[in-house]
Biopython code that builds the backbone (N, CA, C, O; Angstrom):
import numpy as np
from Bio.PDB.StructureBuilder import StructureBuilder

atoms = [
    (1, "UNK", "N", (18.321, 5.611, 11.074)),
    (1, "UNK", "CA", (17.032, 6.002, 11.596)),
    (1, "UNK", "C", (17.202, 6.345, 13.066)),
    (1, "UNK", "O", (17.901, 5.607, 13.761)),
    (2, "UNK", "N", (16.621, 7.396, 13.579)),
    (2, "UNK", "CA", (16.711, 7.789, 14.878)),
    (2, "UNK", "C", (16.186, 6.707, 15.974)),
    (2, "UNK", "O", (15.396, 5.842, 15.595)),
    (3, "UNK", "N", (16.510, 6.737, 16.993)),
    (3, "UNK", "CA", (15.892, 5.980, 18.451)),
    (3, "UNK", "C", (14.947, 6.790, 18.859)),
    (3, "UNK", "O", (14.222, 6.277, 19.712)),
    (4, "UNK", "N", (14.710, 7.775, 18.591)),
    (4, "UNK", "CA", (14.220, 8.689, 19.453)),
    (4, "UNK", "C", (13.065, 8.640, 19.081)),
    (4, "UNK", "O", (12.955, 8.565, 17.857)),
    (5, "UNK", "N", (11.471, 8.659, 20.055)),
    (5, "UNK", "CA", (10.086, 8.526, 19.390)),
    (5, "UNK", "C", (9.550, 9.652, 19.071)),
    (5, "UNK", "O", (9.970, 10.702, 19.557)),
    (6, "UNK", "N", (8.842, 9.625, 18.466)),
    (6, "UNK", "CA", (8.030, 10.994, 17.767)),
    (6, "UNK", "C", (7.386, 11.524, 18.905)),
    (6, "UNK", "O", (7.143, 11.005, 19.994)),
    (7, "UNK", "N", (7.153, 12.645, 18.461)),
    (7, "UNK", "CA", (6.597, 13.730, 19.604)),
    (7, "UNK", "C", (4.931, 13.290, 19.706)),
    (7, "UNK", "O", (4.289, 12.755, 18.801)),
    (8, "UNK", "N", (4.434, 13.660, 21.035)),
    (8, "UNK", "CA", (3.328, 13.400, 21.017)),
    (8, "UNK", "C", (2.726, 15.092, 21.950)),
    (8, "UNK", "O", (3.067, 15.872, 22.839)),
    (9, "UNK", "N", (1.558, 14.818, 20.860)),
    (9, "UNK", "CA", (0.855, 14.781, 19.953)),
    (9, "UNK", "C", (1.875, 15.193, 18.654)),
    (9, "UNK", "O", (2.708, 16.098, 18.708)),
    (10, "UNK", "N", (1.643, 14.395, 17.575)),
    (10, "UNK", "CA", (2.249, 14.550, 16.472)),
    (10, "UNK", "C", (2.674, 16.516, 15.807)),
    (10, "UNK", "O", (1.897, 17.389, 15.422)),
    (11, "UNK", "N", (3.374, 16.522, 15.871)),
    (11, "UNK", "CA", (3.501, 18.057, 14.771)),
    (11, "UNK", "C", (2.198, 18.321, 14.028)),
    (11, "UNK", "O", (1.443, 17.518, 13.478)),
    (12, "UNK", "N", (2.117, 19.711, 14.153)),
    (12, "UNK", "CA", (0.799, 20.677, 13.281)),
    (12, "UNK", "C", (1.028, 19.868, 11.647)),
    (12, "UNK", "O", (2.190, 19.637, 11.314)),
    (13, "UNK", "N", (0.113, 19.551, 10.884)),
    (13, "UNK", "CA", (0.320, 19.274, 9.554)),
    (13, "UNK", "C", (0.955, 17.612, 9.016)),
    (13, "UNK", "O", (1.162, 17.259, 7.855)),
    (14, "UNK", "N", (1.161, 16.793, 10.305)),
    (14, "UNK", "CA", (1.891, 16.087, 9.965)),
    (14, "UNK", "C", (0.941, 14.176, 10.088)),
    (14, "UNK", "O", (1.245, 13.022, 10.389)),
    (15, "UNK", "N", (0.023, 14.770, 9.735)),
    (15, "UNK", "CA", (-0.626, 13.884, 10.343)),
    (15, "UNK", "C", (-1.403, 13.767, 8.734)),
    (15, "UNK", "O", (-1.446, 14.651, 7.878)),
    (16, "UNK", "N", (-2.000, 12.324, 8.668)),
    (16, "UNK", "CA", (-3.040, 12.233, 7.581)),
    (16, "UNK", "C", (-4.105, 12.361, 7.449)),
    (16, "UNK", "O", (-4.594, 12.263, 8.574)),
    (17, "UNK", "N", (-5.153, 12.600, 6.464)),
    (17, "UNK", "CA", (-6.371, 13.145, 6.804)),
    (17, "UNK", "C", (-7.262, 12.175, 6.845)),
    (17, "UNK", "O", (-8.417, 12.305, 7.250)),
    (18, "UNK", "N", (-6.553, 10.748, 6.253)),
    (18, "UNK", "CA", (-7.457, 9.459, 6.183)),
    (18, "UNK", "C", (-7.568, 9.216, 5.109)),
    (18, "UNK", "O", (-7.707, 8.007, 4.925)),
    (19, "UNK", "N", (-7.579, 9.898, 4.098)),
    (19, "UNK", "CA", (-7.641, 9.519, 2.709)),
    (19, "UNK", "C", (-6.668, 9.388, 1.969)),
    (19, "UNK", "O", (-6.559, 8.449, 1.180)),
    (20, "UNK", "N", (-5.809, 10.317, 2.114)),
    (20, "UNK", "CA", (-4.384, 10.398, 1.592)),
    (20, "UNK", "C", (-2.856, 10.655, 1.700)),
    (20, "UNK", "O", (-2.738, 11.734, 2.281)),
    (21, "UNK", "N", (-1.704, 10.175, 1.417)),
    (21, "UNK", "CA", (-0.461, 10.264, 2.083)),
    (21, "UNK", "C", (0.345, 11.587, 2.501)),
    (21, "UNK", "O", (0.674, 12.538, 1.791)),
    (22, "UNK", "N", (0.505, 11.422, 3.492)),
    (22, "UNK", "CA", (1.057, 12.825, 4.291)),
    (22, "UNK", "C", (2.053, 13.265, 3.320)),
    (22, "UNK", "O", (2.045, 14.475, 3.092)),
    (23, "UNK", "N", (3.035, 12.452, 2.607)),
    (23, "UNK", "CA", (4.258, 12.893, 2.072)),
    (23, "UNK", "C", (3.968, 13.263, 0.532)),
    (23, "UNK", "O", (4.691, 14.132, 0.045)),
    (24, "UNK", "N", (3.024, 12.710, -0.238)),
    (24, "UNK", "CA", (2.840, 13.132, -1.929)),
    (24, "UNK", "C", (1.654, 13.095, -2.244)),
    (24, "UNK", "O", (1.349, 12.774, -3.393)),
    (25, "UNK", "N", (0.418, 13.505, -1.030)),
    (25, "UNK", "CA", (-1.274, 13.270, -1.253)),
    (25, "UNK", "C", (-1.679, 12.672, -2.544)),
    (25, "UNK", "O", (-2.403, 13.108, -3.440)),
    (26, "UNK", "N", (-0.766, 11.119, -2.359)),
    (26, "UNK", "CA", (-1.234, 10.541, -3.272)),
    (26, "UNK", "C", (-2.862, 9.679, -2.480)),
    (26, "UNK", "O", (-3.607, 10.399, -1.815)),
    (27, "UNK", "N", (-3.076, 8.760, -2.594)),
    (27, "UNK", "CA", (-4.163, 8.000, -2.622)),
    (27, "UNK", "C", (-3.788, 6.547, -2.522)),
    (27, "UNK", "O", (-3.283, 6.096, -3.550)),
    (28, "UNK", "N", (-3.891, 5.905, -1.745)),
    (28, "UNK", "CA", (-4.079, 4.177, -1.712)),
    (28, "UNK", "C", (-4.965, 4.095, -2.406)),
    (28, "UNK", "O", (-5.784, 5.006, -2.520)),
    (29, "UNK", "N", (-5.054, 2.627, -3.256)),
    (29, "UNK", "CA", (-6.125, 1.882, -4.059)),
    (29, "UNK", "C", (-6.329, 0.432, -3.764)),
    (29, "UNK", "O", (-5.443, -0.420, -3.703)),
    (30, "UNK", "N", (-7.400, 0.290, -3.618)),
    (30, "UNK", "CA", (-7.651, -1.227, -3.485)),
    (30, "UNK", "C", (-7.540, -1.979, -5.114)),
    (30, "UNK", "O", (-8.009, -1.488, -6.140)),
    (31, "UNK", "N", (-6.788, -3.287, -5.005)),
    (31, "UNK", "CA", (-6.363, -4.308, -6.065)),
    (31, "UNK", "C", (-6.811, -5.459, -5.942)),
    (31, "UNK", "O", (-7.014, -5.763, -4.767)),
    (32, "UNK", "N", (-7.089, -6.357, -6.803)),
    (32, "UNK", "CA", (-7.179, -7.825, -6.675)),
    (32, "UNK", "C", (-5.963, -8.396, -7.226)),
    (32, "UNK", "O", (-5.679, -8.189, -8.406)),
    (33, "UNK", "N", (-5.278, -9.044, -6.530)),
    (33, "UNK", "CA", (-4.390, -10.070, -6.814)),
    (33, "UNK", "C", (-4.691, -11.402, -8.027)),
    (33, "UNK", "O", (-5.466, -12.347, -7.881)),
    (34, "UNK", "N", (-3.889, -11.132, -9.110)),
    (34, "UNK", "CA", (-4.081, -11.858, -10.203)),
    (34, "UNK", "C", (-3.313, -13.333, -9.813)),
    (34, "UNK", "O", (-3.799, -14.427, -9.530)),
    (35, "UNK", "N", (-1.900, -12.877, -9.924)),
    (35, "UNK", "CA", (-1.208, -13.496, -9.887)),
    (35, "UNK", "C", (0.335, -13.256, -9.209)),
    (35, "UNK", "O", (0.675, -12.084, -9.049)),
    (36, "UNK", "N", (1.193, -14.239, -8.843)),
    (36, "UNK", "CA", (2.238, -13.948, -7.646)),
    (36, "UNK", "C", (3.313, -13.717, -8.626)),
    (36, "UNK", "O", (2.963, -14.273, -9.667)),
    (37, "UNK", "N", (4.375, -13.196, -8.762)),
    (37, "UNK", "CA", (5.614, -13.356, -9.665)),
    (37, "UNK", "C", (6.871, -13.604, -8.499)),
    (37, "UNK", "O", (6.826, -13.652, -7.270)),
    (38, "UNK", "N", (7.628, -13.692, -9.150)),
    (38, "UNK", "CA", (8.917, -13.765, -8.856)),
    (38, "UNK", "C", (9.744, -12.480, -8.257)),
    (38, "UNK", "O", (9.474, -11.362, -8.697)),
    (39, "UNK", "N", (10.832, -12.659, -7.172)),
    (39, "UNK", "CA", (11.132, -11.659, -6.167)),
    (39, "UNK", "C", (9.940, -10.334, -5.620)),
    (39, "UNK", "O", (10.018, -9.110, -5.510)),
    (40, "UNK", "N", (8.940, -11.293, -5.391)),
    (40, "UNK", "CA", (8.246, -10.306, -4.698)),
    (40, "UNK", "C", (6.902, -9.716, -5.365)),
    (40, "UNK", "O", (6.067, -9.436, -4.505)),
    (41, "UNK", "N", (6.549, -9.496, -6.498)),
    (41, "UNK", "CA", (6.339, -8.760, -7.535)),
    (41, "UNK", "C", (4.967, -9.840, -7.530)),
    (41, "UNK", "O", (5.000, -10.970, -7.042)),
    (42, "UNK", "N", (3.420, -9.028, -8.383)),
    (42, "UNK", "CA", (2.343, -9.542, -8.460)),
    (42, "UNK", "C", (1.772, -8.727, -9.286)),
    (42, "UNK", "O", (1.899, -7.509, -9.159)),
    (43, "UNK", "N", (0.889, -9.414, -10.485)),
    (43, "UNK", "CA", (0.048, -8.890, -11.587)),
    (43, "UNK", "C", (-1.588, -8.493, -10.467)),
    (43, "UNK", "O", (-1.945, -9.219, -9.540)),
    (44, "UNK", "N", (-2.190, -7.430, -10.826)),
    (44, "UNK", "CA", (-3.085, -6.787, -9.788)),
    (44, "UNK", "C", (-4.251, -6.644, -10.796)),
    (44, "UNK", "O", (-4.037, -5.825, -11.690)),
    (45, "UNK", "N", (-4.958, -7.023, -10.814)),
    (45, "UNK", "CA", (-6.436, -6.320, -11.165)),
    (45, "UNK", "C", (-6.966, -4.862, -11.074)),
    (45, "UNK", "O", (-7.924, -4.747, -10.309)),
    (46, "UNK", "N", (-6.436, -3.403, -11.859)),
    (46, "UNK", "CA", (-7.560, -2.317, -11.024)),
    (46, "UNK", "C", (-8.229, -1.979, -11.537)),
    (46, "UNK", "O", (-8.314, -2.639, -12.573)),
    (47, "UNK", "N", (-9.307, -0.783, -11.467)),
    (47, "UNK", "CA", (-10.190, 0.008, -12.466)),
    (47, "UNK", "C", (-9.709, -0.019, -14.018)),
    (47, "UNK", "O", (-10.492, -0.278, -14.932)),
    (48, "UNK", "N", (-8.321, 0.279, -14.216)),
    (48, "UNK", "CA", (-8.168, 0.640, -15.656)),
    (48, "UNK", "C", (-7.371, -0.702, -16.293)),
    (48, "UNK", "O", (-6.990, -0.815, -17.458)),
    (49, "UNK", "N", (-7.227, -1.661, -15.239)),
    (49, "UNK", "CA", (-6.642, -2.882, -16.400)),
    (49, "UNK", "C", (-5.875, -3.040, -15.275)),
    (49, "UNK", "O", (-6.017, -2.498, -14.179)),
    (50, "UNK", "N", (-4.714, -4.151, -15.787)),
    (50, "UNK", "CA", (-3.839, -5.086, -15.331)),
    (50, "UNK", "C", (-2.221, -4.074, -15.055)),
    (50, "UNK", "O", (-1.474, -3.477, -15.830)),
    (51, "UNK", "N", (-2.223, -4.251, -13.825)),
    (51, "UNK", "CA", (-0.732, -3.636, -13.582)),
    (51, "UNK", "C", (0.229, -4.323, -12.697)),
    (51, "UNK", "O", (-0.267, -5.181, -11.966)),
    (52, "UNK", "N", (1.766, -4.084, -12.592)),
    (52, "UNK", "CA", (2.225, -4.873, -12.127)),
    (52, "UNK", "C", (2.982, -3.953, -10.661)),
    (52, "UNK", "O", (3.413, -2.819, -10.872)),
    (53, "UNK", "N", (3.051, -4.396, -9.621)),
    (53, "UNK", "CA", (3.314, -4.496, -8.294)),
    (53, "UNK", "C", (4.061, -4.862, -7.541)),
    (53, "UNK", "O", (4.630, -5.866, -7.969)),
    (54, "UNK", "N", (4.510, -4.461, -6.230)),
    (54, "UNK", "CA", (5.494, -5.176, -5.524)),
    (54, "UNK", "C", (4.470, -5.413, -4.624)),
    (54, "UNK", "O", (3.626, -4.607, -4.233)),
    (55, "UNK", "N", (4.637, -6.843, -4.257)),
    (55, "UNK", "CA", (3.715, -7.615, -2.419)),
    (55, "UNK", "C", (5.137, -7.799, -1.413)),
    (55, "UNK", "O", (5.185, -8.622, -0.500)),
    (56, "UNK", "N", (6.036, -7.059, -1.699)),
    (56, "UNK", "CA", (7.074, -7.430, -0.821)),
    (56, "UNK", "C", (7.073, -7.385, 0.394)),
    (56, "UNK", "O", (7.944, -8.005, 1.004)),
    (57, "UNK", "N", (6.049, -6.603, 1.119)),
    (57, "UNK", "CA", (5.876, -5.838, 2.312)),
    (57, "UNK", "C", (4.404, -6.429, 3.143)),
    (57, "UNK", "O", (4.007, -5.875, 4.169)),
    (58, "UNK", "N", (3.703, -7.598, 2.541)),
    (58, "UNK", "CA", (2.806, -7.818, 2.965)),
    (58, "UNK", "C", (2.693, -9.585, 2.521)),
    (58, "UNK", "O", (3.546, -9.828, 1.668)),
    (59, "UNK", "N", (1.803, -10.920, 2.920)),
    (59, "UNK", "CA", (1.574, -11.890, 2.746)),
    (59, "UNK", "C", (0.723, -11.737, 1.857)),
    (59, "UNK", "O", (-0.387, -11.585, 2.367)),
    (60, "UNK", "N", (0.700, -11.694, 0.435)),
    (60, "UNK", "CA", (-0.631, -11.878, -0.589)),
    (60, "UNK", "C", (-0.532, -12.760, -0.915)),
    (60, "UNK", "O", (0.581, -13.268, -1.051)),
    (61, "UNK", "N", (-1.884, -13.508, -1.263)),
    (61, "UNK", "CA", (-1.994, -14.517, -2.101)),
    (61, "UNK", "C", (-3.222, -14.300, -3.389)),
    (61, "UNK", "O", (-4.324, -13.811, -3.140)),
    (62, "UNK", "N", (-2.871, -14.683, -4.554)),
    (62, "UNK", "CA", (-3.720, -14.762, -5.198)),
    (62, "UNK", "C", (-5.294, -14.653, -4.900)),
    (62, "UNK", "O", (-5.785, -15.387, -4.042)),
    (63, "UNK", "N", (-6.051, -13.772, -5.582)),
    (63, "UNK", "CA", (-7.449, -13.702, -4.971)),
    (63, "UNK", "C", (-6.929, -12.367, -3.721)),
    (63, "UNK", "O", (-7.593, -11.331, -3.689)),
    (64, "UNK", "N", (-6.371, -12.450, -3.278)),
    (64, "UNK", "CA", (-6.629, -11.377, -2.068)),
    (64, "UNK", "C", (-6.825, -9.937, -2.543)),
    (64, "UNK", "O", (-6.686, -9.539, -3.700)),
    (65, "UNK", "N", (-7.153, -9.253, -1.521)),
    (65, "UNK", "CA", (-7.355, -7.835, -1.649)),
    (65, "UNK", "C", (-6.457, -6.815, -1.193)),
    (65, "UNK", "O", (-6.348, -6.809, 0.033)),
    (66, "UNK", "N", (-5.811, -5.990, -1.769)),
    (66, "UNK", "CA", (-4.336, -5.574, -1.367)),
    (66, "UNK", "C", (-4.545, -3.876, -1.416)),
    (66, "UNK", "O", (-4.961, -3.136, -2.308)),
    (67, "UNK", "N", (-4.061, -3.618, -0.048)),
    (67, "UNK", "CA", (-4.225, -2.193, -0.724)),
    (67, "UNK", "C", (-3.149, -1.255, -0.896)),
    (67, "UNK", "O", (-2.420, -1.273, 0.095)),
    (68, "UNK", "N", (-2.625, -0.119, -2.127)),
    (68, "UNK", "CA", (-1.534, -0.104, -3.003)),
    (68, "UNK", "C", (-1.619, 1.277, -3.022)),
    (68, "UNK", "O", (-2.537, 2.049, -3.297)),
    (69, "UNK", "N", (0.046, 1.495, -2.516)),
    (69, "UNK", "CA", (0.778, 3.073, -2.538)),
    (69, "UNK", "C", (1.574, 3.132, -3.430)),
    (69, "UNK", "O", (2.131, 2.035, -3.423)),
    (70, "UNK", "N", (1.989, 3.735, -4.212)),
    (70, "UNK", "CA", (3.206, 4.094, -4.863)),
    (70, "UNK", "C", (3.707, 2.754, -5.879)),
    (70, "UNK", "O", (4.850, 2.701, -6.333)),
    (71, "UNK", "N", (2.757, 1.791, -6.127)),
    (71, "UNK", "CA", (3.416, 0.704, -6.361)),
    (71, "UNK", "C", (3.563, -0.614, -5.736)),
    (71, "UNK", "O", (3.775, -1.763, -6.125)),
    (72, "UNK", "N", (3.350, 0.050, -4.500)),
    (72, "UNK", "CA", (3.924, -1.363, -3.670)),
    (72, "UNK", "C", (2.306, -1.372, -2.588)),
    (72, "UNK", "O", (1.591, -0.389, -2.398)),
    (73, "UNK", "N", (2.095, -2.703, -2.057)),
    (73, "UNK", "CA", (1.271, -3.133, -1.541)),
    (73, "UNK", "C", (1.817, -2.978, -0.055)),
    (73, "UNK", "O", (2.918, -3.248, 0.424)),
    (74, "UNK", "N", (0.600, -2.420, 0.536)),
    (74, "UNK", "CA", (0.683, -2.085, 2.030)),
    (74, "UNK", "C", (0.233, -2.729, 3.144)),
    (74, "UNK", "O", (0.919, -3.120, 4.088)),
    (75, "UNK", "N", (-1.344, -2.856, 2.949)),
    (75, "UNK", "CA", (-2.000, -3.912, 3.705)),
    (75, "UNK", "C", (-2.828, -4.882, 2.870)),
    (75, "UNK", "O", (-3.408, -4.480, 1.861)),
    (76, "UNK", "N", (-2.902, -6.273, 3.309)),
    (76, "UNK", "CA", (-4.003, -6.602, 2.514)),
    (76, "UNK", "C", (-5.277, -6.613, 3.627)),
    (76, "UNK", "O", (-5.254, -6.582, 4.858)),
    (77, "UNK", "N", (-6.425, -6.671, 2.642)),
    (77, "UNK", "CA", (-7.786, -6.083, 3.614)),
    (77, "UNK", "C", (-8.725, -7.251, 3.204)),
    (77, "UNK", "O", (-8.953, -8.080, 2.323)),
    (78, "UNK", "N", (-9.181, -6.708, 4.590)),
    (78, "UNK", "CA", (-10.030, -8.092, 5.001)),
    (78, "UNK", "C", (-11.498, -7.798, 4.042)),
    (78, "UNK", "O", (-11.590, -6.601, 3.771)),
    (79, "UNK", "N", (-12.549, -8.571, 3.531)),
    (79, "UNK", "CA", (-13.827, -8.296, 3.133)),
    (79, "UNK", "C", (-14.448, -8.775, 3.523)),
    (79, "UNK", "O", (-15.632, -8.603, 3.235)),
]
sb = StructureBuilder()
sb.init_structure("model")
sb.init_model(0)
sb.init_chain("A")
sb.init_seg("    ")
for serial, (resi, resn, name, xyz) in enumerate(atoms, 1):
    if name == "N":
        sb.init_residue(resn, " ", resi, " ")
    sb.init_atom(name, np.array(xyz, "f"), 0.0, 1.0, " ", f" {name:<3s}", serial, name[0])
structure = sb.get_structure()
């Protein structure tokens, strides 16, 4: 990974619009935390049923509110 900091003001296009990811305009989703698994990994509550997750990247605990890119949990959010 480079040392070097990003340019400021960021590059034309490179920026997010707030809703969705600069790199595959996918979409974050908010989850409820079911349950914790093993190396990292957590059963999630969403709209269409029960899916499974990585919390590797964030402190979840059961009950919390997590919010989810690609699979993996990013921030959890406050309510």
């Amino acid at each position: 990974m480079s040392e070097e900091p990003l340019p400021y003001p960021a590059p034309s296009g490179a920026s997010c619009d707030g809703q969705h990811c600069v790199t595959c305009s996918d979409e974050a989703v908010r989850v409820t935390v079911l349950r914790l698994l093993a190396d990292g990994m957590a059963d999630v509550e969403t709209e269409l049923g029960t899916e499974r997750i990585s919390v590797a990247l964030v402190p979840a605990a059961v009950g919390d509110t997590v919010l989810v890119h690609a699979g993996e949990a990013i921030a959890t959010v406050e309510e």
